[in-house]
C-alpha atoms as a printed R data frame, in Angstrom:
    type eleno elety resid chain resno       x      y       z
1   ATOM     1    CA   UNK     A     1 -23.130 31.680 -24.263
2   ATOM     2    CA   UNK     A     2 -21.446 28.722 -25.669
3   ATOM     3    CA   UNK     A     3 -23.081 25.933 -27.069
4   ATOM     4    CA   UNK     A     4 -20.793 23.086 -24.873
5   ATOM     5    CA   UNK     A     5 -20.941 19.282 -26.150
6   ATOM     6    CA   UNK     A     6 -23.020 17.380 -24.087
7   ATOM     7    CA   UNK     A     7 -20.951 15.544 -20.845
8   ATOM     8    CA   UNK     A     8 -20.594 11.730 -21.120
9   ATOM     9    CA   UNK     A     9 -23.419 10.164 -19.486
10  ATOM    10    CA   UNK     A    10 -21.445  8.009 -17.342
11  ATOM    11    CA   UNK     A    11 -19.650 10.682 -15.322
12  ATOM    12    CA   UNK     A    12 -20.031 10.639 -11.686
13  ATOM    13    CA   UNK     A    13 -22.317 13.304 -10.068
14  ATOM    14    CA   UNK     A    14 -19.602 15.017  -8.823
15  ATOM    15    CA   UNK     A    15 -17.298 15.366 -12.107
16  ATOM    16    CA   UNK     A    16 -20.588 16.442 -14.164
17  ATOM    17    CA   UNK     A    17 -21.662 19.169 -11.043
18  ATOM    18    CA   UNK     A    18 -18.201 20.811 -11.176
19  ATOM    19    CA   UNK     A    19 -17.568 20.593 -15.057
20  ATOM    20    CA   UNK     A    20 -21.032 22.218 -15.758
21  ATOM    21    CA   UNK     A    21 -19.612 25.309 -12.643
22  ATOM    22    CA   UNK     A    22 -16.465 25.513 -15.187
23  ATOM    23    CA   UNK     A    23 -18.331 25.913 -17.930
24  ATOM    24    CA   UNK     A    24 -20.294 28.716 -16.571
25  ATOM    25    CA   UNK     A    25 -17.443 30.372 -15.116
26  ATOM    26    CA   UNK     A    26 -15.730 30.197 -18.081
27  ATOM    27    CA   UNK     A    27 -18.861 31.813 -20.417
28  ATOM    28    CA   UNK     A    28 -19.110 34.268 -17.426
29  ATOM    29    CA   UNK     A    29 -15.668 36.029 -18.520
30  ATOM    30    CA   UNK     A    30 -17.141 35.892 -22.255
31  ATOM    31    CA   UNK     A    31 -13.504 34.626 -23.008
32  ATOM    32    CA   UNK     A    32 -12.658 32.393 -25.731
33  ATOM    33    CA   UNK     A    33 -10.755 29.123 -24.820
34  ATOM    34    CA   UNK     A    34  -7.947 30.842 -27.110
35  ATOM    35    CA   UNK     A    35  -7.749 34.018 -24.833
36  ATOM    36    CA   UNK     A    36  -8.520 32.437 -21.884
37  ATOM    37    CA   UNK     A    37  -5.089 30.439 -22.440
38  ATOM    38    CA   UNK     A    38  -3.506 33.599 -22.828
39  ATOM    39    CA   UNK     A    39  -4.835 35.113 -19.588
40  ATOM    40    CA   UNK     A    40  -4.281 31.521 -17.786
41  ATOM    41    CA   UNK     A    41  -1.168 30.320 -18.660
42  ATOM    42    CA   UNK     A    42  -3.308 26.799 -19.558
43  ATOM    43    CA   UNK     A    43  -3.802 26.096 -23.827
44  ATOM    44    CA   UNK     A    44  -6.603 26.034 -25.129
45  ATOM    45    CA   UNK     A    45  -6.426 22.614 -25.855
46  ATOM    46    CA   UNK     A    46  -5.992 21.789 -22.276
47  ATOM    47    CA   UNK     A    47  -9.146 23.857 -21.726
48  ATOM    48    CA   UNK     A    48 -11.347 22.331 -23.808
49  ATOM    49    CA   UNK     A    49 -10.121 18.883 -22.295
50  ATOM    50    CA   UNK     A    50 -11.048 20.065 -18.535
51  ATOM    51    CA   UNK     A    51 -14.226 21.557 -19.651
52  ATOM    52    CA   UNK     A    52 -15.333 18.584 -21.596
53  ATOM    53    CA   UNK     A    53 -14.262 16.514 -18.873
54  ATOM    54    CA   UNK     A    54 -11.887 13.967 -21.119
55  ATOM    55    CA   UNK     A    55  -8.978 15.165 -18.515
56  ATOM    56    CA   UNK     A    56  -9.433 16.875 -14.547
57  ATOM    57    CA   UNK     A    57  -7.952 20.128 -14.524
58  ATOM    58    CA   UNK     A    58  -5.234 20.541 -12.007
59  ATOM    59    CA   UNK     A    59  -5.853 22.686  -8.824
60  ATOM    60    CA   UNK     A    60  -4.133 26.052 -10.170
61  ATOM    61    CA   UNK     A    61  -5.663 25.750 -13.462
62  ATOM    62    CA   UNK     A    62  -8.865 26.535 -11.813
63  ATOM    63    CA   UNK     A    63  -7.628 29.111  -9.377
64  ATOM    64    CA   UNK     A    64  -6.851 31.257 -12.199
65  ATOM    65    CA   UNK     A    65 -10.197 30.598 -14.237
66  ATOM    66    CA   UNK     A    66 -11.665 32.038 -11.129
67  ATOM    67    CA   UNK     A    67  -9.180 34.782 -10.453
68  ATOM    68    CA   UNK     A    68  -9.962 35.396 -13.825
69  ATOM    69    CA   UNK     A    69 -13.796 35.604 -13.242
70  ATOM    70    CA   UNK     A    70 -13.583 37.011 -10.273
71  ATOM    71    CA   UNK     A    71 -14.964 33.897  -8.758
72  ATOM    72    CA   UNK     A    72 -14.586 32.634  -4.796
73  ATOM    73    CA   UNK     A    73 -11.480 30.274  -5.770
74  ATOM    74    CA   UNK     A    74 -11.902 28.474  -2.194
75  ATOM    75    CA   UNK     A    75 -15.598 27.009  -3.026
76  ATOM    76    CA   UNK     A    76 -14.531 26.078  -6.485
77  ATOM    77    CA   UNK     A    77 -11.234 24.450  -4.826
78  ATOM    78    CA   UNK     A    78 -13.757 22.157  -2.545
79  ATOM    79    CA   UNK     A    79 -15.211 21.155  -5.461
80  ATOM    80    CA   UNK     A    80 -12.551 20.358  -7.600
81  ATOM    81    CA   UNK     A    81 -11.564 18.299  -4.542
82  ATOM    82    CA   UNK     A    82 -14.636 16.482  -5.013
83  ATOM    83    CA   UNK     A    83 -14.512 16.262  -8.397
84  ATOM    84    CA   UNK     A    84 -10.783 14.768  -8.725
85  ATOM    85    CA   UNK     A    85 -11.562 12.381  -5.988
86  ATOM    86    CA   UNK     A    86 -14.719 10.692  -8.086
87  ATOM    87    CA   UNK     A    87 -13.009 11.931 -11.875
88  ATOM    88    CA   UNK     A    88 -12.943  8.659 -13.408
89  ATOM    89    CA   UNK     A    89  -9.436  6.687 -13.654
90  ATOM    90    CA   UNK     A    90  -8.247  5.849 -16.755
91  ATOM    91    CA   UNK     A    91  -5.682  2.498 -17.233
92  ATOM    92    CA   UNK     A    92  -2.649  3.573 -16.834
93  ATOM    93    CA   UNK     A    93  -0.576  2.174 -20.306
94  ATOM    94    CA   UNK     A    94   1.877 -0.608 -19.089
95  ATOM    95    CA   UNK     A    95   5.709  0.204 -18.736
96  ATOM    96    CA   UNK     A    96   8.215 -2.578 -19.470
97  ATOM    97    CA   UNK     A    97   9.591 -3.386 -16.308
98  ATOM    98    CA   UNK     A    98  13.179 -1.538 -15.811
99  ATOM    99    CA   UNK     A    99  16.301 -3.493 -15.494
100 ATOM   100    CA   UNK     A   100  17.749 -4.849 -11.994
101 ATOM   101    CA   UNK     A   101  19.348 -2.004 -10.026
102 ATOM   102    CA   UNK     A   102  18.365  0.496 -13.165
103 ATOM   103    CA   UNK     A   103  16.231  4.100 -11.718
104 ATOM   104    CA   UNK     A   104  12.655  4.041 -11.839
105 ATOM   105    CA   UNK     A   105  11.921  6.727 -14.622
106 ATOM   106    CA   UNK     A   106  10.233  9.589 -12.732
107 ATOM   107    CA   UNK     A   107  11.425  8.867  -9.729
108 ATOM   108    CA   UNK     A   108   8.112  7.161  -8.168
109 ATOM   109    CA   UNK     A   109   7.655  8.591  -4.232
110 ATOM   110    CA   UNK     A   110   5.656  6.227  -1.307
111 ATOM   111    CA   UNK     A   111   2.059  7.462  -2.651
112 ATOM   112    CA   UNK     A   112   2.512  6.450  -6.141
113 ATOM   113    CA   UNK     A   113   3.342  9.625  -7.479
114 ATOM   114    CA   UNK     A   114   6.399 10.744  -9.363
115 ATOM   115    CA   UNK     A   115   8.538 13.935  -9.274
116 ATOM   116    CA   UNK     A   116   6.845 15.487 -12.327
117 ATOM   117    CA   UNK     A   117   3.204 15.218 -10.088
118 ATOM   118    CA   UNK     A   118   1.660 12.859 -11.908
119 ATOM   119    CA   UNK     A   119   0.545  9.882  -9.902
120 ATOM   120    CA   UNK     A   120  -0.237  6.183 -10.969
121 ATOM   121    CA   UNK     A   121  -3.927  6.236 -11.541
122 ATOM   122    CA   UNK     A   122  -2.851  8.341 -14.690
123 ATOM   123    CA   UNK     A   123  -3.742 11.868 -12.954
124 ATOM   124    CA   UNK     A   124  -1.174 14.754 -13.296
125 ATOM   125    CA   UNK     A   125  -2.023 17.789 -11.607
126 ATOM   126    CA   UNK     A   126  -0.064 20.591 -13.043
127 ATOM   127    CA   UNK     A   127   1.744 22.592 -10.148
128 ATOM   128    CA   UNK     A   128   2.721 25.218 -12.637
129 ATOM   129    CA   UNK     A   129   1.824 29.092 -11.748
130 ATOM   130    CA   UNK     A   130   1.703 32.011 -13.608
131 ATOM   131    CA   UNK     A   131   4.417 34.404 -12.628
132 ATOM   132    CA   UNK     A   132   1.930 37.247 -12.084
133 ATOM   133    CA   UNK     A   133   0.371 35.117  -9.533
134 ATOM   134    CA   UNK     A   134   3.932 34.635  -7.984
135 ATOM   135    CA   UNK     A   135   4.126 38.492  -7.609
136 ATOM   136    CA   UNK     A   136   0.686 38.667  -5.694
137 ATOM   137    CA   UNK     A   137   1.749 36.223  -3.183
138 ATOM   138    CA   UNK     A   138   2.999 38.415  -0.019
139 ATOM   139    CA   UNK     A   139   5.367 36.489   1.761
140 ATOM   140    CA   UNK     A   140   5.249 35.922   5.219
141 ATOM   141    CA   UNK     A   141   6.948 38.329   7.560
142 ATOM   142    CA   UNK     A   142   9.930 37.156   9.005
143 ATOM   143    CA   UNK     A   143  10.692 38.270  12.618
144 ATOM   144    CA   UNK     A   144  12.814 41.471  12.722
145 ATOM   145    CA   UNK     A   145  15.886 39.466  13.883
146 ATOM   146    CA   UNK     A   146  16.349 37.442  10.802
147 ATOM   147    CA   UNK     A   147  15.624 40.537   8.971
148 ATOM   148    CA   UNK     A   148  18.565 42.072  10.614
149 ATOM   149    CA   UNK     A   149  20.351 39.074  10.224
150 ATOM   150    CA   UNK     A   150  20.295 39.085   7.033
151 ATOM   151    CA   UNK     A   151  20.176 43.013   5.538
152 ATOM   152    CA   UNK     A   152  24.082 42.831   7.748
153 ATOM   153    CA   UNK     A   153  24.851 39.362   5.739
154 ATOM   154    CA   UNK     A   154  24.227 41.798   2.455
155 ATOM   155    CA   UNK     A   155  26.245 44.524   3.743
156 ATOM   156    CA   UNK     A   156  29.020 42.547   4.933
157 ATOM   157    CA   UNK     A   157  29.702 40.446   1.681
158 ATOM   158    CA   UNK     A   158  29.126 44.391  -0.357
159 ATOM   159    CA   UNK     A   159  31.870 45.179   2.030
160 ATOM   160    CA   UNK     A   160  34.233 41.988   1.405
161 ATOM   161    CA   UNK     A   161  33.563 42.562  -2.128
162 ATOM   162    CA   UNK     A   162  34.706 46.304  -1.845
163 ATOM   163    CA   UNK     A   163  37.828 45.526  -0.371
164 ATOM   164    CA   UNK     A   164  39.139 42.563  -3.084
165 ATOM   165    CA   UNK     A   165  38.283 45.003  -5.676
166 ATOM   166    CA   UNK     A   166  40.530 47.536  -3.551
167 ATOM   167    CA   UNK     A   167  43.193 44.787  -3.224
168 ATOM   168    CA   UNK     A   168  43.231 43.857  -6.828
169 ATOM   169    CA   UNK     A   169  43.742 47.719  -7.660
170 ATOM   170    CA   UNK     A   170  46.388 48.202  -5.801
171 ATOM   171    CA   UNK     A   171  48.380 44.685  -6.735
172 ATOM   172    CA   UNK     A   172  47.865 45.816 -10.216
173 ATOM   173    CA   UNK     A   173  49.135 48.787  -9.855
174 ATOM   174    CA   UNK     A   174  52.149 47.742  -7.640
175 ATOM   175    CA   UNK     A   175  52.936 45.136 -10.011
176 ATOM   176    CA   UNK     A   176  53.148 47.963 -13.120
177 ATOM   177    CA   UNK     A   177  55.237 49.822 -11.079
């Protein structure tokens, strides 16, 4: 078991319950932060700031602690909910305003966040995945139509492509002729 730095004393409840769950979840896999980054896809650095609580983890970074530990990620995604909700909010660092009619860097959206996630109280959730959780995912079935639909879209452009490699043959060879 790890002997973790004690949590500031002014973190809310919530923020303190779910960092101390991390904590054990991570010692549960007997991982160190190193290897867990390598079995994450998070650094360790970013590790040791969500389990010391200087920075909220995003959403998939604790999915795959828990698929990791082979942990219920839907009651550790309730409370990271929680957690993110009451995670203190740091002051944002002032930007110079931008020039009339210039973009705004990021591209801000209507609820303060920008295009790279990260919103103006200063939290960024990562939405990065691992691929080998991309290959786990089943996708939904489609209906059967657009399934036919599109296995005779595949066939018919293989077919198109069949006959301009036919028709450039035969030019060629018409045209050495």
């Amino acid at each position: 078991m790890s002997a973790w730095q004690p949590l500031p004393a002014d973190l809310p409840p919530e923020v303190g319950h779910f960092v101390e769950q991390l904590r054990l979840l991570k010692d549960r896999t007997g991982l160190s932060l190193v290897a867990l980054g390598e079995r994450t896809a998070y650094s360790k650095s970013s590790w040791h700031r969500y389990l010391n609580a200087t920075q909220p983890p995003p959403r998939q970074a604790v999915v795959a602690l828990c698929r990791v530990a082979g942990a219920d990620a839907e009651r550790f995604g309730v409370c990271w909910e929680l957690a993110v909700r009451a995670w203190p909010r740091t002051v944002a660092p002032a930007r110079a305003p931008a020039p009339a009619g210039a973009p705004v860097a990021g591209g801000e959206g209507a609820n303060g966040a920008t295009d790279g996630g990260k919103r103006e109280d200063g939290y960024e959730d990562d939405p990065t995945v691992p691929w080998w959780d991309l290959l786990a995912e089943t996708p939904e079935p489609e209906p059967a139509r657009a399934s036919w639909a599109a296995s005779h879209r595949l066939l018919l452009c293989a077919l198109v492509l069949v006959l301009v490699l036919l028709l450039t043959a035969v030019v060629g060879a018409v045209t050495l002729a």
